[in-house]
Backbone as a printed PyTorch tensor [residue, N CA C, xyz], in Angstrom:
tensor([[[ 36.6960, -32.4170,  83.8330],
         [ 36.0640, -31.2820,  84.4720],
         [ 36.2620, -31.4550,  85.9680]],

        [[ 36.2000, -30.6860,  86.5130],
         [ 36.4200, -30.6450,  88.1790],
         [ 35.8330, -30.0310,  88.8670]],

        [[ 34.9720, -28.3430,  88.8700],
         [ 34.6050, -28.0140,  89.9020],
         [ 32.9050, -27.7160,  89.2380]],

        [[ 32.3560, -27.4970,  90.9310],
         [ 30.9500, -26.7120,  90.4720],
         [ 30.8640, -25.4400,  90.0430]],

        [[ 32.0210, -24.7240,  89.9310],
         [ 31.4700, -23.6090,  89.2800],
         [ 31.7300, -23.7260,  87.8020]],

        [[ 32.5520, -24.9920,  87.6270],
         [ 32.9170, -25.0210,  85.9460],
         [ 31.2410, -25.8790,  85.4970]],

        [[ 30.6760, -26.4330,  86.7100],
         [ 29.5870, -26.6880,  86.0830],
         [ 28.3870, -25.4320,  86.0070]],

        [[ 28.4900, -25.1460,  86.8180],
         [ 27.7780, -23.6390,  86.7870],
         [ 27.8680, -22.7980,  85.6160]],

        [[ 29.0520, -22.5770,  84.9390],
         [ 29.2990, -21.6930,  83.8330],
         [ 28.9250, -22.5830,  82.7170]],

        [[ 28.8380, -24.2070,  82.3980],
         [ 28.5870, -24.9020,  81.6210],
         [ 26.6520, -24.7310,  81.2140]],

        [[ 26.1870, -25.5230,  82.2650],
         [ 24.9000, -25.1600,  82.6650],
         [ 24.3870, -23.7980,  81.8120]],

        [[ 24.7730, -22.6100,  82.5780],
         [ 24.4200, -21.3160,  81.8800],
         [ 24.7120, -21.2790,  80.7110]],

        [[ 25.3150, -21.5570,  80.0520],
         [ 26.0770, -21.3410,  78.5120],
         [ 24.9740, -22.8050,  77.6940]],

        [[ 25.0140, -23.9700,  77.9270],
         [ 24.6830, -24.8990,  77.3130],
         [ 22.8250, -25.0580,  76.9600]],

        [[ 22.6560, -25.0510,  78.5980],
         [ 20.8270, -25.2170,  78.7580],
         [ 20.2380, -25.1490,  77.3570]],

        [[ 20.1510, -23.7290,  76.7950],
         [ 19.4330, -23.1680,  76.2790],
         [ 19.6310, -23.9970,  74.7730]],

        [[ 21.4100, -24.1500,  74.8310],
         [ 21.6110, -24.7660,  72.8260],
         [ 21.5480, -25.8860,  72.9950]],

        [[ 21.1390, -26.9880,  74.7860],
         [ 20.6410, -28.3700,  74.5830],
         [ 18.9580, -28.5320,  74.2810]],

        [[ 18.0680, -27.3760,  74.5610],
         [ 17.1670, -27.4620,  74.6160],
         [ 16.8700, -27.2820,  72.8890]],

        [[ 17.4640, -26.2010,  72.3980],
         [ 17.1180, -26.2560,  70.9820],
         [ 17.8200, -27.4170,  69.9150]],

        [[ 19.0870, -27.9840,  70.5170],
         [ 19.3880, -29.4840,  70.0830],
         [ 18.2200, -30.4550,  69.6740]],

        [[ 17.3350, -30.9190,  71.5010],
         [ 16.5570, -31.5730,  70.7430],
         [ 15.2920, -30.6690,  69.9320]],

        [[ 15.3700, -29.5860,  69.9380],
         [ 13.8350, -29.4580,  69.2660],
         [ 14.0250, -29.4420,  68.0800]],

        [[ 15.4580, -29.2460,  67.3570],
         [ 15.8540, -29.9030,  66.0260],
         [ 15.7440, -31.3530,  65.4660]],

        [[ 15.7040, -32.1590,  66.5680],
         [ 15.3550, -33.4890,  66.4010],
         [ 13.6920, -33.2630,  66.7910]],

        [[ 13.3200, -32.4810,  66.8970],
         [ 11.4150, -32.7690,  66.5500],
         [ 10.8720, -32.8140,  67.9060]],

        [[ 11.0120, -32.9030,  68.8780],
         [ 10.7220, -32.8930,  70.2830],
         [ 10.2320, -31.5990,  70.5020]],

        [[  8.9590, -31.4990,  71.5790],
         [  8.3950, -30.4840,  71.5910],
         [  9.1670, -29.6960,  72.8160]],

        [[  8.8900, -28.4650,  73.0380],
         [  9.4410, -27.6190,  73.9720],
         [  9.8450, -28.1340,  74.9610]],

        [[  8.4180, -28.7850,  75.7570],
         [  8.3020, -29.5590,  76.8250],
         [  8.8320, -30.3440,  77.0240]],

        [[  9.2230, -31.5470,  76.2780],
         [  9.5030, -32.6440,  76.6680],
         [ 11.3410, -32.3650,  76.4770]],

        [[ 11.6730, -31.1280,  75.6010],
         [ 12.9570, -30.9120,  75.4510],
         [ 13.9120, -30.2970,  76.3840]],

        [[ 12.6530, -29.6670,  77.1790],
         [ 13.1550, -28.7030,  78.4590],
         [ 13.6030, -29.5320,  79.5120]],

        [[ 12.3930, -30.5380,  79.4520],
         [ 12.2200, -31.5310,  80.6980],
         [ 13.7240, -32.6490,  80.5600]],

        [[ 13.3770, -32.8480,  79.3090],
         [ 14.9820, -33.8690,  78.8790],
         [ 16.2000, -33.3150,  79.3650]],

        [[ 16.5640, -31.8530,  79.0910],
         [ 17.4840, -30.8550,  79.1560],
         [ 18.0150, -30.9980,  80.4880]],

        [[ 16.9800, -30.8540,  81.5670],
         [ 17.0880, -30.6210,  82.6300],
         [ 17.4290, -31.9190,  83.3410]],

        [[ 16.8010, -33.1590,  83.1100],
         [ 17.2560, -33.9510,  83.5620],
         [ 18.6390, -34.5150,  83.3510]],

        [[ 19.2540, -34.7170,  81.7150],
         [ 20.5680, -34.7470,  81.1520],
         [ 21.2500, -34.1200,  82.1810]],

        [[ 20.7300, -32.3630,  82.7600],
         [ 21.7190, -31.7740,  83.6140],
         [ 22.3100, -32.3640,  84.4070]],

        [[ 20.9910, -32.9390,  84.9390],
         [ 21.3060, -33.0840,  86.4390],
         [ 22.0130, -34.0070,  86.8050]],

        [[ 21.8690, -35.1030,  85.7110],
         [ 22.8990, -36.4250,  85.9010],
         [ 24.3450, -36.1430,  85.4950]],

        [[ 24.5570, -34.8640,  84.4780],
         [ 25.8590, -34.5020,  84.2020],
         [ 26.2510, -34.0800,  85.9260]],

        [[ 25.9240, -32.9630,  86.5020],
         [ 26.4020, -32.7980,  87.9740],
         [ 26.5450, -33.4120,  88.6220]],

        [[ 25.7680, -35.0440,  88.5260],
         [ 25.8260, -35.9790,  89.9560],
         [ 27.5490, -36.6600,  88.9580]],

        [[ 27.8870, -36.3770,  88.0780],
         [ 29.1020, -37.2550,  87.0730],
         [ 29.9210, -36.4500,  86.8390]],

        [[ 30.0430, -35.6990,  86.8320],
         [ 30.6780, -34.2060,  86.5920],
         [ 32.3490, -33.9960,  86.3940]],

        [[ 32.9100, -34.9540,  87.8960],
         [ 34.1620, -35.2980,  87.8440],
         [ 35.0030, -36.3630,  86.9850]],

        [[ 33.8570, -37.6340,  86.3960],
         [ 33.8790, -38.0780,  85.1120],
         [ 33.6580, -38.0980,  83.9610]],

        [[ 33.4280, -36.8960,  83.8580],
         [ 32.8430, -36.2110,  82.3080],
         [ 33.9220, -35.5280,  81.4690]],

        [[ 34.5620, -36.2370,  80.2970],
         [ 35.5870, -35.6870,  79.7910],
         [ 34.9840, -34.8930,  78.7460]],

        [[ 33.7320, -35.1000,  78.0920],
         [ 33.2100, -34.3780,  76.4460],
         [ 31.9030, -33.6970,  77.1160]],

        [[ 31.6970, -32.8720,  77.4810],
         [ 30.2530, -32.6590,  78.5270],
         [ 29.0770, -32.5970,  77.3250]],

        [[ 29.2850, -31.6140,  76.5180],
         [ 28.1150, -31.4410,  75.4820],
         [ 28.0630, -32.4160,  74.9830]],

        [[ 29.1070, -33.4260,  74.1760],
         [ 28.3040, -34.8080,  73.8690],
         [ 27.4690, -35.5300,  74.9620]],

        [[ 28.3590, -35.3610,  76.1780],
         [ 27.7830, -36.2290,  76.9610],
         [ 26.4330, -36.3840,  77.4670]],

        [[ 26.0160, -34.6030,  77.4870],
         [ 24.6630, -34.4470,  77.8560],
         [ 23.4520, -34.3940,  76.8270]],

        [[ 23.9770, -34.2250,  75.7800],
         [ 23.2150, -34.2000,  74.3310],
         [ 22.4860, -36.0330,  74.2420]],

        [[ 23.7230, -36.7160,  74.3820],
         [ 23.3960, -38.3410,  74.1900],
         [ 22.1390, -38.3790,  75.5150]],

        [[ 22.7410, -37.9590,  76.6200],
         [ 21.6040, -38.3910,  77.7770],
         [ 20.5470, -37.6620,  77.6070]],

        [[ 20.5070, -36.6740,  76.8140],
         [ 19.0740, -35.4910,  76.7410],
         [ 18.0240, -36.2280,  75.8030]],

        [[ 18.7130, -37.3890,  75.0930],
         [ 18.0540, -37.9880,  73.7870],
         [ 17.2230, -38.7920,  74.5460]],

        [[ 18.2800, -40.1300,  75.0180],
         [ 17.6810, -41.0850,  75.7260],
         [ 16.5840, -40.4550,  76.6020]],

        [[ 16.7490, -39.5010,  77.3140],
         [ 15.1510, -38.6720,  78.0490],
         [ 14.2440, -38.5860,  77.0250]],

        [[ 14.7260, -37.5640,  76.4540],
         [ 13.4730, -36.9710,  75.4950],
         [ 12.3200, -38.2860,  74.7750]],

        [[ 13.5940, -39.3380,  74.3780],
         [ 12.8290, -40.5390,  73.7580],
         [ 12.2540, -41.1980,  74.9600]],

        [[ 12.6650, -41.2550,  75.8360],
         [ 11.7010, -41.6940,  76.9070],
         [ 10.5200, -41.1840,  77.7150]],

        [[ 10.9020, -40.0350,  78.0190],
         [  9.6610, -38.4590,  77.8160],
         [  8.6680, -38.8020,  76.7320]],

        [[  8.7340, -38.6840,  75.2140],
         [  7.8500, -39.3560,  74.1390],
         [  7.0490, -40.2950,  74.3930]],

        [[  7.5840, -41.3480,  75.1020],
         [  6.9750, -42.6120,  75.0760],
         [  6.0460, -42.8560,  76.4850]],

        [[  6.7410, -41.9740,  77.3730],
         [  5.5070, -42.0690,  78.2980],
         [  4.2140, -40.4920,  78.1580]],

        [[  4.6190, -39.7300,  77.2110],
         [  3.4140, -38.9110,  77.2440],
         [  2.6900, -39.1800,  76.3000]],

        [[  2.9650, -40.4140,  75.5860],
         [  1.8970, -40.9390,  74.2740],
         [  0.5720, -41.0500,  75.0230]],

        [[ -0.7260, -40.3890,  74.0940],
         [ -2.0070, -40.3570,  75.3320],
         [ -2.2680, -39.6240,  75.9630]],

        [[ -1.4230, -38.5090,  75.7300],
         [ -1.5010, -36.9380,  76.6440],
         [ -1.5470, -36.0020,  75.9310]],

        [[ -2.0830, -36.0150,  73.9980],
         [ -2.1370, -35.5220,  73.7640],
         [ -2.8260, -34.1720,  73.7310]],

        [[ -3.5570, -33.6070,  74.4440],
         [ -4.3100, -32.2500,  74.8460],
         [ -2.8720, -31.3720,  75.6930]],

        [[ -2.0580, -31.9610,  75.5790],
         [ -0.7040, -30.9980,  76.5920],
         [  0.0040, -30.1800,  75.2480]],

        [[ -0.3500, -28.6530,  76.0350],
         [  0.3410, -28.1680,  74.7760],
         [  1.2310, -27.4220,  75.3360]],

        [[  2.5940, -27.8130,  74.3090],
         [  3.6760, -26.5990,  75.1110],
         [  3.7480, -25.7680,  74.7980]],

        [[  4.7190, -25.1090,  75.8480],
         [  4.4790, -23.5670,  75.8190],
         [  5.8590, -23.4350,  74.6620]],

        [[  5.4440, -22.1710,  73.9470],
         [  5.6370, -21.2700,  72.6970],
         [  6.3620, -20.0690,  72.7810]],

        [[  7.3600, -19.8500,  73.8350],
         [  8.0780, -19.1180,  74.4340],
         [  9.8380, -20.2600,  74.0730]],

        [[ 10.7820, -19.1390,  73.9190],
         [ 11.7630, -20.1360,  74.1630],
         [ 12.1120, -19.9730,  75.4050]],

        [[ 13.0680, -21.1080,  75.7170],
         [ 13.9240, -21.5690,  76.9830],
         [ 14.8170, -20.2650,  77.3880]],

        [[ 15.5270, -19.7820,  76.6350],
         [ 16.0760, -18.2350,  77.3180],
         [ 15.5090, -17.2830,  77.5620]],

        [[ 16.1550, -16.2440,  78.5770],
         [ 15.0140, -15.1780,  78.6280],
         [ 15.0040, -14.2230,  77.9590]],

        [[ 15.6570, -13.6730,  77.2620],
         [ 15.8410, -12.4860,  75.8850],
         [ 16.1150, -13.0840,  74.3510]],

        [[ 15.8570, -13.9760,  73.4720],
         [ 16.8600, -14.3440,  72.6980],
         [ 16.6240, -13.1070,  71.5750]],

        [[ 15.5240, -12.2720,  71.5620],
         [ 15.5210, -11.6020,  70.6280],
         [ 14.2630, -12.3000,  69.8590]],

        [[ 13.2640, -11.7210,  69.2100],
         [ 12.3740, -11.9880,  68.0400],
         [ 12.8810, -12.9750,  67.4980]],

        [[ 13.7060, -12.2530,  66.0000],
         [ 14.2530, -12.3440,  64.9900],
         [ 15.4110, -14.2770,  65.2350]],

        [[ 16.0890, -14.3310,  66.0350],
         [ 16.5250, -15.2360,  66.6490],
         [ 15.5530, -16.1510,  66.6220]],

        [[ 14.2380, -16.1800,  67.4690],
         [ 13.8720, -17.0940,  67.8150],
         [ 13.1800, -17.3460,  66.4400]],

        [[ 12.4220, -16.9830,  65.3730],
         [ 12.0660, -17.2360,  64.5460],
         [ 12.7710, -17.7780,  64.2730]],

        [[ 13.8730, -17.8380,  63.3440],
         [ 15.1840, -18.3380,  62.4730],
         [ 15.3260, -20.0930,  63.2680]],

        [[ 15.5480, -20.1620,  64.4450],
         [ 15.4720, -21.2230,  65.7870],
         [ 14.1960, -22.1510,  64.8580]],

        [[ 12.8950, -20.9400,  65.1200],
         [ 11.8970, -21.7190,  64.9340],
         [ 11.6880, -22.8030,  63.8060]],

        [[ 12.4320, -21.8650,  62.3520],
         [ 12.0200, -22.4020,  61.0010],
         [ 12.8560, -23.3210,  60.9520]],

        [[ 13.7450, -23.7950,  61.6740],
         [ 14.9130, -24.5360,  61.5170],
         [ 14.3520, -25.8670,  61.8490]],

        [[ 13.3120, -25.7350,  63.1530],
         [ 12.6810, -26.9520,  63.6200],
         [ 11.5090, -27.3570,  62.5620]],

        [[ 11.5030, -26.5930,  62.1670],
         [ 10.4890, -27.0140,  61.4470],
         [ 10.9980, -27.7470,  60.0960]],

        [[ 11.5250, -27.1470,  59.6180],
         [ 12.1640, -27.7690,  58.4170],
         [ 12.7300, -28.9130,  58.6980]],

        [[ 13.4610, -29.3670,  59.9420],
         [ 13.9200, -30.6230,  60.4040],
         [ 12.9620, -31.5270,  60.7010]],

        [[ 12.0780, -31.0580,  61.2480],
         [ 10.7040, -32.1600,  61.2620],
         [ 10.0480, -32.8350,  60.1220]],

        [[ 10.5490, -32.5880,  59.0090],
         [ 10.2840, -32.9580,  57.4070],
         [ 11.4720, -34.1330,  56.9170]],

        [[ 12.2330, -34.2480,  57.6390],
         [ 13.2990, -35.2850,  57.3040],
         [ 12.7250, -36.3770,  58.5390]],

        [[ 13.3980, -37.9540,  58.3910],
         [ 13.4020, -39.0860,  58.6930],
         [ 13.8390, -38.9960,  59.6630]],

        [[ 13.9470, -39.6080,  61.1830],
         [ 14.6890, -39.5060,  62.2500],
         [ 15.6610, -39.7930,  62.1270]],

        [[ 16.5360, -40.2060,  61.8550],
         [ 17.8120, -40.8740,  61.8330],
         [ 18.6730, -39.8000,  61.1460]],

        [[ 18.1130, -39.0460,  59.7910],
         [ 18.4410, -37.6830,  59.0490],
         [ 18.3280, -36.5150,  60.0790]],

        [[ 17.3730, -36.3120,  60.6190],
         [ 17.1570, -35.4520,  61.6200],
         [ 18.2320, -35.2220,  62.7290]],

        [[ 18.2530, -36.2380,  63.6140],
         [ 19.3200, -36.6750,  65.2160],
         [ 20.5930, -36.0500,  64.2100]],

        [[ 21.1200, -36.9090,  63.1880],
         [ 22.5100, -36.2710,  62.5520],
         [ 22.4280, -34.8750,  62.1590]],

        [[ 21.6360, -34.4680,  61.1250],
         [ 21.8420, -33.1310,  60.7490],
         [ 21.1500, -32.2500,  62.4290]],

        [[ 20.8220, -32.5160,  63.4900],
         [ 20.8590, -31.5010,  64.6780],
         [ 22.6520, -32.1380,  64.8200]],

        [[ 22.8410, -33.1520,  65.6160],
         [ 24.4050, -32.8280,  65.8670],
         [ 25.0530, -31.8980,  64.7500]],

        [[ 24.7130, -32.0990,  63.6340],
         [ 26.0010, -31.6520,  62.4970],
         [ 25.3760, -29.8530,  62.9180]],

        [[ 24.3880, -29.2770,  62.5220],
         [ 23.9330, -28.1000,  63.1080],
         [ 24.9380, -27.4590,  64.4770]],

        [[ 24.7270, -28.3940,  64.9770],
         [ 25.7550, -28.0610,  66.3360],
         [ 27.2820, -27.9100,  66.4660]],

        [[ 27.5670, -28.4000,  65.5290],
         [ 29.0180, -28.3320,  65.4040],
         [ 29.3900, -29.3410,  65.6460]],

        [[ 29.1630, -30.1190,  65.7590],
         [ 30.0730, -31.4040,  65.7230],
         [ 30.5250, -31.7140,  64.5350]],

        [[ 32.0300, -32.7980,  64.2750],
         [ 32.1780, -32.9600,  62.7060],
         [ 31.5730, -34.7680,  62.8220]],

        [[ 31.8070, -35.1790,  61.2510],
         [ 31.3140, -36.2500,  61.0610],
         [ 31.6620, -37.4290,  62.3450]],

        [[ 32.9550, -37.1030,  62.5480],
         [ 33.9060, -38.3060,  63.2820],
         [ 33.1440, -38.1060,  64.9190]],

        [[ 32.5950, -36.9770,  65.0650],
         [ 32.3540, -36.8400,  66.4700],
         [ 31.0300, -37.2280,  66.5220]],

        [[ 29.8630, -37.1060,  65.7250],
         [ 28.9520, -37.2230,  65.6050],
         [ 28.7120, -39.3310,  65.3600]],

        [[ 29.9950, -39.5730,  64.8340],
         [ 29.5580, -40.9210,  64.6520],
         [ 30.1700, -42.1050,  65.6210]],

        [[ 30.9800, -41.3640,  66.5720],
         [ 31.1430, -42.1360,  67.9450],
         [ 29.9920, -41.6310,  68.7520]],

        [[ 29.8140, -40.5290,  69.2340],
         [ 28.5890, -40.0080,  70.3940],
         [ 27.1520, -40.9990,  69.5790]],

        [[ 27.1020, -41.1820,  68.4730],
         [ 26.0690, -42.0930,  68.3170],
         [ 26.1300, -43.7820,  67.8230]],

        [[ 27.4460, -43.9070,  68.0860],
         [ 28.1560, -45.3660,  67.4990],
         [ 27.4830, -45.8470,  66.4390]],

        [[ 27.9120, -45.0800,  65.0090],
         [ 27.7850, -45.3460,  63.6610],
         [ 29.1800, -44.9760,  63.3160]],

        [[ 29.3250, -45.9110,  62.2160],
         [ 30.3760, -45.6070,  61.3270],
         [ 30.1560, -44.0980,  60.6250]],

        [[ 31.4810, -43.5900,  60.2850],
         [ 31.4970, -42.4160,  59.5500],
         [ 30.8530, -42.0620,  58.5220]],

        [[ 31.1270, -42.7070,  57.4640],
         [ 30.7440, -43.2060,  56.5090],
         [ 28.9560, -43.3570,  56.6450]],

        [[ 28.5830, -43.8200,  57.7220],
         [ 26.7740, -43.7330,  57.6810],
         [ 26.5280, -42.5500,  58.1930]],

        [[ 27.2060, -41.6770,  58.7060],
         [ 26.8010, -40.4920,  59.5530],
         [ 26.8860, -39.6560,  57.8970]],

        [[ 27.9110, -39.6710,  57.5100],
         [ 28.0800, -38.7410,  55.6970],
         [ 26.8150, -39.1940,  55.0850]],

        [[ 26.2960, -40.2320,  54.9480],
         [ 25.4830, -41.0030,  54.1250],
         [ 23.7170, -40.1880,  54.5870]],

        [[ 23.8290, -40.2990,  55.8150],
         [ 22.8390, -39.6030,  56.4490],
         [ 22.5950, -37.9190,  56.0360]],

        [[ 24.0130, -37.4910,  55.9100],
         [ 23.8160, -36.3290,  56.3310],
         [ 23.3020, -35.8650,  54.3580]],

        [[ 24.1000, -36.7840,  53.7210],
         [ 24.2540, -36.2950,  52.3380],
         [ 22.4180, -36.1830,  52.1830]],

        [[ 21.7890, -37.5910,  52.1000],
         [ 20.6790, -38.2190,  52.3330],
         [ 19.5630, -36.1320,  52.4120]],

        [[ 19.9300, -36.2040,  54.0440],
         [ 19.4220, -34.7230,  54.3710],
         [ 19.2080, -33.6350,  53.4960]],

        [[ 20.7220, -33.5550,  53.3460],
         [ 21.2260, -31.8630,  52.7690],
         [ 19.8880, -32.3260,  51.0760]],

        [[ 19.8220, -33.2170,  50.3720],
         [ 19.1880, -33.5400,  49.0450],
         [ 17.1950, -33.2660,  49.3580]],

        [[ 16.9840, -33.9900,  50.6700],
         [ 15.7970, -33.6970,  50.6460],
         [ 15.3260, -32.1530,  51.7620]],

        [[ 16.8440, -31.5460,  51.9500],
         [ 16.0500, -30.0590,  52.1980],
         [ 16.5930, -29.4240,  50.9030]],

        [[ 17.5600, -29.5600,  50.1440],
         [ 17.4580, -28.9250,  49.0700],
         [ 15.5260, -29.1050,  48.2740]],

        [[ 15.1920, -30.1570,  48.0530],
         [ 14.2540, -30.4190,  47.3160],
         [ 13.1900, -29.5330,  48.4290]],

        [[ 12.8620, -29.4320,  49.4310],
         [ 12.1240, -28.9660,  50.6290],
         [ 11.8260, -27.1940,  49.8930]],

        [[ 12.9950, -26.7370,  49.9180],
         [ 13.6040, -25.4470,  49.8870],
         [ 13.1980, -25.4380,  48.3010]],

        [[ 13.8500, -26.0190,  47.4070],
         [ 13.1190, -25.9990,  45.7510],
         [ 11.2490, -25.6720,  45.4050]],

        [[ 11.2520, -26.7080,  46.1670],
         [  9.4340, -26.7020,  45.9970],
         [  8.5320, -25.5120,  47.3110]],

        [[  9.3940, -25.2030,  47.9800],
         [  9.0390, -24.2000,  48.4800],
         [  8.7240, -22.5060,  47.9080]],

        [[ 10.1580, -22.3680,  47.1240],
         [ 10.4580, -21.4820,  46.2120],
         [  9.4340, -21.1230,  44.7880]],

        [[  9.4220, -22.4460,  44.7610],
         [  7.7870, -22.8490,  43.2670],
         [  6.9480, -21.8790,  43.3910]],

        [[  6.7950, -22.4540,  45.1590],
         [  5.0030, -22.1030,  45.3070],
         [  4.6910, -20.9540,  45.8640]],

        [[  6.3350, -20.1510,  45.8290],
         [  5.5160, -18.7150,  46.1300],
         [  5.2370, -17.9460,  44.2840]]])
């Protein structure tokens, strides 16, 4: 990458699908926004060494967010705000966004972090360097997932 306006057009385009990245991994608004933003900012101060940007800032949005977590343990009365991060996405959008987090919050972390990259588009091979696992555990993970939202989605279906 090379200039600020290629970060500028990145920024605008990304923000919003890093912020709902982590809230697929279970992170609340807040601490996802706050992660988001910081990931940014260290992508711009690196910018000219950044060959994969969305991995790059996704991995650093984690390490925040998990560090964000750990220092607002004890703060629980902070409630975030219930609005998404863009300014129009539409109703209907943000619901769909919504149920997605939610349903991901029902899987194991490790199931979770993979099936948000895999959500995102990443394939197995990309997903299992940006988090240095073998392939093979990233499939294992993901298979793992896809079985207990099938079962999620089964017993959901029951009980209407």
């Amino acid at each position: 990458m090379s200039d600020r306006a290629d970060f500028d057009d990145f920024f605008r385009a990304d923000f919003p699908l890093l912020v709902g990245f982590l809230r697929k991994q279970g992170h609340d608004r807040a601490t996802a926004e706050d992660a988001a933003q910081e990931a940014m900012t260290k992508a711009l101060s690196s910018w000219d060494g950044i060959t994969h940007p969305k991995a790059w800032v996704r991995t650093t949005a984690v390490r925040a967010a998990n560090n964000n977590h750990r220092q607002r343990k004890g703060h629980e009365d902070f409630e975030p705000e219930k609005h998404p991060a863009v300014s129009d996405p539409g109703l209907v959008e943000y619901e769909e966004r919504t149920l997605i987090v939610q349903v991901l919050e029902q899987l194991p972390p490790r199931q979770r972090e993979v099936m948000a990259w895999y959500i995102d588009g990443y394939s197995v091979e990309e997903i299992a360097a940006a988090l240095t696992m073998r392939p093979s555990t990233v499939r294992s993970n993901l298979r793992h997932a896809r079985r207990q939202l099938e079962r999620l989605y089964a017993g959901r279906r029951e009980a209407r």
